[in-house]
N, C-alpha and C positions, 0 to 999 in steps of 0.2 A: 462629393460623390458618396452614395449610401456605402456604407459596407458593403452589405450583402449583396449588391451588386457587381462586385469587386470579380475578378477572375481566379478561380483557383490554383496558388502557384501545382507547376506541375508532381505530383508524389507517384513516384513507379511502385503500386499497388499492383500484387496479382501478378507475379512471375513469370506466369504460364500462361498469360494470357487468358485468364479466366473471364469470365462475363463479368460486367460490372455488378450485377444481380441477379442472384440464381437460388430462388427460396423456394422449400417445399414445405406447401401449408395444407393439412390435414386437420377436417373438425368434425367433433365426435358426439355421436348425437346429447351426452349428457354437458355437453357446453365446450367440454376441455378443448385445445387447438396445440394440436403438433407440428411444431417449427423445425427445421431441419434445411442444413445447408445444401444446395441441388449438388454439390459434388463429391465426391469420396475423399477422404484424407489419404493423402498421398503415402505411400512405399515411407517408412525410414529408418534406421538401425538405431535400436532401443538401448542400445548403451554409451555412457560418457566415455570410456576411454575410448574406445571405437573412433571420436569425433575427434579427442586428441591427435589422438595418432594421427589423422588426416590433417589438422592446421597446422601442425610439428614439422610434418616432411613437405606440405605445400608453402609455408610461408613461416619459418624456422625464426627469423630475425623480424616478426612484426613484435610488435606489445600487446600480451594481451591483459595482462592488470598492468594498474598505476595507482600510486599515493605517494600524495606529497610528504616529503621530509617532516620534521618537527618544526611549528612555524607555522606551516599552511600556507594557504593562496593570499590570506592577508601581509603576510611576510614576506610573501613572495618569493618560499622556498622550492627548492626544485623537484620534478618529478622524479619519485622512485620507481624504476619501470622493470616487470619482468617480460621477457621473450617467449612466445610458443616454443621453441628449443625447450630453453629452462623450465618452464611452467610445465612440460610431459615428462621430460627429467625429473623434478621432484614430485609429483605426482606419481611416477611410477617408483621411487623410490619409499614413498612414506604409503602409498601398499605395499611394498617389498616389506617392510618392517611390520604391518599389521600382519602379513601374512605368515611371517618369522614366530610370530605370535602367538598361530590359530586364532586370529582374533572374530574369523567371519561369523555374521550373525551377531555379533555383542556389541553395546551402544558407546558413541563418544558424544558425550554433551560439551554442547560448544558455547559456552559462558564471556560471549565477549563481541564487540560490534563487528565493522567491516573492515578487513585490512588484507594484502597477499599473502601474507598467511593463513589467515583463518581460511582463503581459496583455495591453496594448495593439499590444506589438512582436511578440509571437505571432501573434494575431488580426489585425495587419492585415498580417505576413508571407503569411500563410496566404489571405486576401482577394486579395494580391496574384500567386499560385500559387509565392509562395517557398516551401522545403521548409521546416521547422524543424527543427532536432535539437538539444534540451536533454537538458545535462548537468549531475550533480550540482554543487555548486557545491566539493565535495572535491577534484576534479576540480585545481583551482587551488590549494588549501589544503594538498595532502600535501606538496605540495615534492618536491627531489629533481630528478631527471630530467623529471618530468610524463608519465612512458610510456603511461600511460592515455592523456594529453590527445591526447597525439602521435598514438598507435595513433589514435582517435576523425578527429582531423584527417586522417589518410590514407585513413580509412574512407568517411570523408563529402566529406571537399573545401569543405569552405567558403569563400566571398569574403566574408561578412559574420560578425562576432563579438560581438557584447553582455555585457557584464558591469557589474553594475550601480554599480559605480567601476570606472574608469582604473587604479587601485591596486591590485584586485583580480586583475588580470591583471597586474601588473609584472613577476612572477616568473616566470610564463610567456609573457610577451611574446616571449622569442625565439625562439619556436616559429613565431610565425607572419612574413610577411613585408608590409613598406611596396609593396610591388610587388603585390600579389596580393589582399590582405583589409584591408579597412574594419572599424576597430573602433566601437560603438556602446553610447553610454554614457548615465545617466538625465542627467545633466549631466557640462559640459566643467570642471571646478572644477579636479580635478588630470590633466586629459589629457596635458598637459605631461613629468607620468610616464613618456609613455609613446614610444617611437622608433616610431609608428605613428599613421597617422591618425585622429583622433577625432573621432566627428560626435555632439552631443548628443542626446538627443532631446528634450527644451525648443525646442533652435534649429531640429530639423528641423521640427518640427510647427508654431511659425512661420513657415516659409520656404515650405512645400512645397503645392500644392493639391489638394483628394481626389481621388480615385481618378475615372480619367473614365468611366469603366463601371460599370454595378448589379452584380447577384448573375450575372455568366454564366461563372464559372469554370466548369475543369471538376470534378466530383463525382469522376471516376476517375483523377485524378490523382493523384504523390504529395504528402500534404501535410506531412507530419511522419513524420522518422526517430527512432525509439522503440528506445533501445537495448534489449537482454536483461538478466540479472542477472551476466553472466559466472560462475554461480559452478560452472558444468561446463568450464570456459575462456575464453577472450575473448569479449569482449560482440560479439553479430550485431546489425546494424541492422536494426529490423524497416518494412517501407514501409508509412506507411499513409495511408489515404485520406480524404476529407472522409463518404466516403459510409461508410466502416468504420466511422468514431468515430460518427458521427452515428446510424448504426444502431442503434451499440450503448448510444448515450445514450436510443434513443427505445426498444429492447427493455425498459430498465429501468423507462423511464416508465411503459410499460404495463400491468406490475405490480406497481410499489411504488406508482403513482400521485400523488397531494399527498400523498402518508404523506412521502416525501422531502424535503421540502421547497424542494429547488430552483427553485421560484417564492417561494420568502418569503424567510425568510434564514440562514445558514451561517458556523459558525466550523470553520476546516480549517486542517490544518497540515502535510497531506502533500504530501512532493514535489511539484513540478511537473517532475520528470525523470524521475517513475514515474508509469504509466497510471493507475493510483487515484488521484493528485492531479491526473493532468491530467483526468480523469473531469469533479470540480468545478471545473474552471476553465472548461472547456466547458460542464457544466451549469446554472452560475448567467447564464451571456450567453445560451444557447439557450434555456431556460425562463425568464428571468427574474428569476431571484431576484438577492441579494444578500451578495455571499460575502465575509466579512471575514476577511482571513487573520492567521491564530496564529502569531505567531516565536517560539513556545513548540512544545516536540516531548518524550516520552517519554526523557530524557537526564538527568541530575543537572544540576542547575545553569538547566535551562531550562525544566523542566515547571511551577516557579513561575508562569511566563509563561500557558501553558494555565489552570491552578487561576485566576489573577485574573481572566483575561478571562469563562472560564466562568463564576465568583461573580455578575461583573455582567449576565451575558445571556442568558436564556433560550431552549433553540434549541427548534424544533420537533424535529429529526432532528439525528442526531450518527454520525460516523465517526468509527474510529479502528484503528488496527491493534491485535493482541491484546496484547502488550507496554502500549501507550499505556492500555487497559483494568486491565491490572493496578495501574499507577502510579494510575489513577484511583479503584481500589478503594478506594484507602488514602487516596488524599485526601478523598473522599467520609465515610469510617468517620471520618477525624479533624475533620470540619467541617460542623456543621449548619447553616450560611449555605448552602455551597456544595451540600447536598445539599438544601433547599429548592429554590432555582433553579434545579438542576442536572434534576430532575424537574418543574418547574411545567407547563411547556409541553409535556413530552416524550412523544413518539408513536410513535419509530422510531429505532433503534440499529441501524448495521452495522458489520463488521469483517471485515476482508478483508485479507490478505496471507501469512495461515498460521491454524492452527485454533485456536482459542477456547478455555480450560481451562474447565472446565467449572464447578469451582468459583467463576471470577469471574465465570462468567454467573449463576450460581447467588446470589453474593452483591449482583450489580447484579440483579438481581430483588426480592432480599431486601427490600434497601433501598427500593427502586421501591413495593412493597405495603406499607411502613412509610409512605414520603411522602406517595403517592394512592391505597391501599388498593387499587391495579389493575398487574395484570404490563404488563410494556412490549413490543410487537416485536421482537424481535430479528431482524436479516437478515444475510447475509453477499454477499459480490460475489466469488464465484470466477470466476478467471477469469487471461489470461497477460498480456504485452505482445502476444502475436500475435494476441488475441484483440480487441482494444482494450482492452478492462478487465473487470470483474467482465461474462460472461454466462448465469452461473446462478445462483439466487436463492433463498433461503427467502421465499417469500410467501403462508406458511399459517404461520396461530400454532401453533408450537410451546416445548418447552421445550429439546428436545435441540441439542445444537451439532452442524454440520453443513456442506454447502454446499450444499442444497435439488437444485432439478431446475430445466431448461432456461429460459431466458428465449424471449419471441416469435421465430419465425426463427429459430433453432437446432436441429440436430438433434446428440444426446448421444450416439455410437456406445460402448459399453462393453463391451469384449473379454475375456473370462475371462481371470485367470491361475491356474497352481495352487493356490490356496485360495478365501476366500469375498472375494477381491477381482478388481475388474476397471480396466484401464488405460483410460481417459478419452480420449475423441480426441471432435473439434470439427467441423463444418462450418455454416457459415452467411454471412452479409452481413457478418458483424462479424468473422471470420478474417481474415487476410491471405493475400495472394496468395505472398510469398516475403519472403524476405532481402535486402537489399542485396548484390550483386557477389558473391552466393553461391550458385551454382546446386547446388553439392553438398548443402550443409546445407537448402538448400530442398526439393532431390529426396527428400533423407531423413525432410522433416519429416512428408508427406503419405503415406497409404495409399492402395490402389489405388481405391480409389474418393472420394480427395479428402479425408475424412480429416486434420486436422490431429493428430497424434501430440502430445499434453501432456505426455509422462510422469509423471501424475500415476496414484494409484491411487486405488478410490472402495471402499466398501461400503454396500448397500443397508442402512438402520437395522430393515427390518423387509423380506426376501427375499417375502414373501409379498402384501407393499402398497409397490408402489412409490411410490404417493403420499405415504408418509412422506417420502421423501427419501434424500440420496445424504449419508455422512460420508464427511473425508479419510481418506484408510490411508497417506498417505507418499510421496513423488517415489522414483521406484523408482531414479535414479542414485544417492540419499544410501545405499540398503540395501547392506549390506556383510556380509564374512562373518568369521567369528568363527576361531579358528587350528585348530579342528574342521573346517573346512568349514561348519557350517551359517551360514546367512541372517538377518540381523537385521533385521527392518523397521524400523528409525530412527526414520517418522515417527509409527508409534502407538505404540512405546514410548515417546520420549520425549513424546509427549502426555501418556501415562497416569503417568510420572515425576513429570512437572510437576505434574498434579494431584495426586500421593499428597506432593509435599513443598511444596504450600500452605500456608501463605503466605512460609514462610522461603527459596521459590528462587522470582527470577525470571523465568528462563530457565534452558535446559538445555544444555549440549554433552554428547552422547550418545557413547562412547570403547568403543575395543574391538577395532578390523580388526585381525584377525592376533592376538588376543590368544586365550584360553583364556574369558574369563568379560567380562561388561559394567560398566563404569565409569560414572561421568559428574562434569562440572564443571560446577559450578551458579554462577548468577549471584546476587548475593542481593539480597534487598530488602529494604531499610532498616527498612522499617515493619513488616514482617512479621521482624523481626529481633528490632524490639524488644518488638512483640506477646507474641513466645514468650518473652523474658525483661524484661520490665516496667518495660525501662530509655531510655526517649524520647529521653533527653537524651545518652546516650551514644555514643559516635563508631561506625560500623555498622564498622568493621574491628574495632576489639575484641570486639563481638559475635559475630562470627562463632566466633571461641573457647572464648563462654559456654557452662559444661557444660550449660545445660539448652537449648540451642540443640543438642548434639551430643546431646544424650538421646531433643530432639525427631527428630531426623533417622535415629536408630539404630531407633527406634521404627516409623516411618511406612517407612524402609525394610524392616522384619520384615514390618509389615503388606503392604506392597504384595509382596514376593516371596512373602506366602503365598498372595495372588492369583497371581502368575506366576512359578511354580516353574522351568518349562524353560530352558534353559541360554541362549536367544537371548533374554531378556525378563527374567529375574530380572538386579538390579542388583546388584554385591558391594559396591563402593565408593563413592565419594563425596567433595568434597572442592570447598571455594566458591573461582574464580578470583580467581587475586594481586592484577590489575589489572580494571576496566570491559573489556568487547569494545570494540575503538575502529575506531569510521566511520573513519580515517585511514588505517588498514590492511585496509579492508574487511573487519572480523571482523561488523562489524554494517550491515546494509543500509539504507537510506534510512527503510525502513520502519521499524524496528526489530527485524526478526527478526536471530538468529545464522545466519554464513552458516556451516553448519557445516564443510564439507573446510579454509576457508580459515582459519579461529579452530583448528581442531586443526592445521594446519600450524604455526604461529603459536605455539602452546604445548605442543611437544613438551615439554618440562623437567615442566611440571607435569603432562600424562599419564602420561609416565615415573614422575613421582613415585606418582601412584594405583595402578600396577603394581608396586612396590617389593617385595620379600621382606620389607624389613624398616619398612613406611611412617611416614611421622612423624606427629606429635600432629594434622596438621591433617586426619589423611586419617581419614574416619566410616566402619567397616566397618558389614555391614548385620550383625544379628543370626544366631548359625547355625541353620537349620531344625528 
């Protein structure tokens, strides 16, 4: 049976019985076309404690965080879980102690990954109108100078700092000062480490008593500083508010519905320093569900962690970034445990942080109607930091990859450029108002009529039905021009790249500025290395070498350039990086995508090398036409 044939398992989309489709399209005589959802964004109360207080007294003894003990899912240590009870208890008490303080208005930078504590000392920062600003936890880990951390700390100004050891900060401890910031730690065990004061939070949350006020913060204040991705320059603090995030958490509600699952329960493993993870960390305390976090992430070494946890747990709904989807192809294709479980319950998959290849959606389908005989939802959450997170949506069963159309309260301005693309700009409740301490980059971000400027570009899947939906065309800063002068759109060739050298690359750095003709440096992927030459057991860098590995790739590049002949899209060369993209040098983002200006910085020697007169054995020309 075809896939896409297949029936779509059922997903309770649209709570309220919304229409399946309700788009208002407006076009203006200079080209632009205003998108907008036909219904209103529903009633909701703009502050977190507020939502507490309601799961605490409705359902006291559910879980609403979890993380495994030491060990992990590979250990198969047990879950640490806290209760809605507890979780409004210490949250009202670690604002009781900001507020003991005066601390409202003043920053806690949060130096450290995802754990229940770091949820706790957010949420009751935030209850208390302390700002937050989480940082990756890299941040501490690259060593060196810490110019990031530093740059970050002059940016924001903090008096409070959390990390979740004393030892995790030792290295950068001299950055900050005993005179000025309070360090905060899950416990005092090695505070001692540190020539700064250290306040546990075990002892604080004994000591301290809640908060003496209910829900009267204010909703328009700032609540959390959200960095950028820096990868057009230094990272902007973006401000945002209780009523932005909350916005943007209820626009989603309204369309994905319980297909999401954020009232029941959630395995995530993204950031909580990027708005798609803080997404879930707020979605599981405002709706209720129960979010057990993964210390497993799309990396070598640590995606084992993901694979176990998922073996044992059935989600309803599953996120991940497209990278994290790929890795999960293969674990999938090698394990009929995990691809029982992995589909039993399942009703909704999104992926959000860059575009989807189309083949792994195509193969996580496959799979899907192999399991339950029915295709699954696929959704995506486009969307920025300045936006809060994902606020546009697929939520009409499709099969195509995409980033759907407007969520509630949004309106989608899209401005022609010269071709069958148009550049995306934002306004609604879930925008932000500006930048931190940057009135220039703010002035710039916005059009004259309000306008948030994405730089992103869309194309309509079908010019004629907008209700099909919007695909991405590429972040118009990455396009670059070729030593012709002409224009390379970056981000659908290298989409359509990635697809044509399925399954052996998995990722792309897309190579070229100032050159004559287009390169690329591909990432490989182990399983799909040894797919194409039927060797499991063999180490993936020798593969890379296997003639029918270079066979496969001479081939599929012939194919794909007799798709894209023209000089800005057809590929010549090729050739798999020396090393992994390493998070330490920012070549790869939290998410898992390659940031690309910053990874070809990074590896000039080996671009040099795919431009060679005379290239070596490892470089794969495409076939000549």
């Amino acid at each position: 049976m075809d896939d896409t044939s297949a029936a779509w398992r059922a997903a309770p989309l649209r709570p309220n019985d919304l229409p399946v489709m309700d788009l208002s399209v407006t076009r203006a005589d200079d080209g632009s076309i205003l998108l907008a959802h036909g219904q209103a964004l529903e009633p909701f109360e703009p502050l977190f404690l507020t939502h507490l207080d309601r799961q605490a007294r409705a359902q006291p003894h559910k879980t609403a965080y979890a993380r495994r003990e030491p060990g992990g899912a590979v250990a198969r240590a047990p879950w640490r879980e806290l209760t809605y009870a507890e979780l409004h208890e210490r949250v009202s008490r670690i604002a009781g102690w900001f507020e003991a303080r005066e601390a409202h208005g003043q920053v806690l930078l949060l130096v450290t990954g995802n754990s229940i504590e770091h949820a706790v000392l957010r949420l009751g920062a935030i209850a208390a109108g302390v700002i937050v600003c989480p940082v990756s936890a890299g941040y501490v880990a690259v060593g060196g100078e810490f110019e990031r951390l530093a740059y970050v700390r002059d940016l924001v100004r903090p008096r409070f700092v959390y990390a979740e050891k004393a030892t995790d900060l030792a290295a950068a401890a001299r950055l900050f000062d005993a005179d000025r910031h309070i360090v905060l730690c899950a416990t005092a065990d090695d505070g001692d480490t540190l020539a700064l004061p250290v306040l546990a939070i075990d002892t604080l949350l004994a000591t301290t008593s809640p908060l003496s006020g209910a829900s009267d913060g204010d909703p328009d204040a700032p609540a959390a500083y959200m960095l950028t991705s820096g990868s057009t320059g230094r990272p902007k603090a973006v401000v945002q508010t209780q009523r932005m995030i909350l916005s943007n958490l209820h626009q989603a509600r309204q369309v994905l519905g319980r297909a999401a699952g954020w009232s029941e329960h959630m395995l995530d493993w993204l950031p909580w320093s990027h708005v798609s993870g803080a997404f879930n960390l707020y979605a599981a305390a405002v709706f209720g569900g129960s979010l057990y976090i993964d210390d497993g992430k799309p990396v070598a070494g640590l995606f084992d962690e993901t694979v176990a946890n998922l073996r044992e747990m059935p989600l309803p709904y599953f996120c991940n970034v497209p990278l994290g989807y790929g890795w999960l192809v293969d674990a999938l294709r090698a394990d009929a445990t995990l691809r029982s479980t992995f589909f039993s319950d399942l009703r909704l998959m999104l992926y959000g942080g860059a575009g989807l290849s189309q083949p792994v959606l195509d193969a996580l389908q496959g799979m899907a109607v192999e399991e339950t005989g029915c295709r699954i939802m696929m959704t995506t959450g486009y969307g920025l930091t300045e936006s809060a997170s994902g606020c546009m949506a697929i939520y009409f069963p499709t099969d195509r990859v995409g980033i759907g159309l407007p969520m509630p309260g949004l309106e989608t301005r899209l401005v022609p450029l010269n071709d069958d693309r148009y550049e995306i700009r934002l306004r609604g409740p879930n925008v932000m108002a500006g930048y931190l301490d940057n009135a220039e980059a703010t002035a710039a971000a916005f059009d004259d009529e309000g306008f948030f400027r994405t730089g992103d570009a869309a194309r309509f899947h079908d010019p004629g039905d907008p209700t099909q939906g919007l695909a991405y065309a590429g972040r118009l800063v990455e396009e670059f021009k070729l030593a012709s002068g002409t224009w390379v759109r970056s981000g659908s060739v290298r989409a359509e790249l990635l697809a044509a050298l399925s399954p052996v690359a998995a990722d792309v750095l897309l190579c070229g500025l100032n050159e004559s003709y287009l390169a690329a440096l591909l990432v490989p992927s182990p399983a799909g290395l040894a797919a194409i030459c039927g060797n499991a057991d063999d180490d993936p860098a020798d593969l890379r070498d296997h003639p029918a590995v270079h066979a496969f790739l001479r081939e599929r590049l012939g194919a794909y350039n007799g798709r894209h002949s023209g000089n800005s899209t057809a590929v010549q060369r090729v050739a798999f990086m020396q090393r992994s993209p390493d998070p330490q040098r920012h070549e790869i983002s939290d998410k898992g995508t390659i940031n690309q200006r910053i990874a070809a910085e990074h590896r000039k020697e080996e671009i040099a090398a795919l431009y060679a007169p005379r290239p070596g054995a490892q470089v794969i020309a495409a076939p000549p036409p």
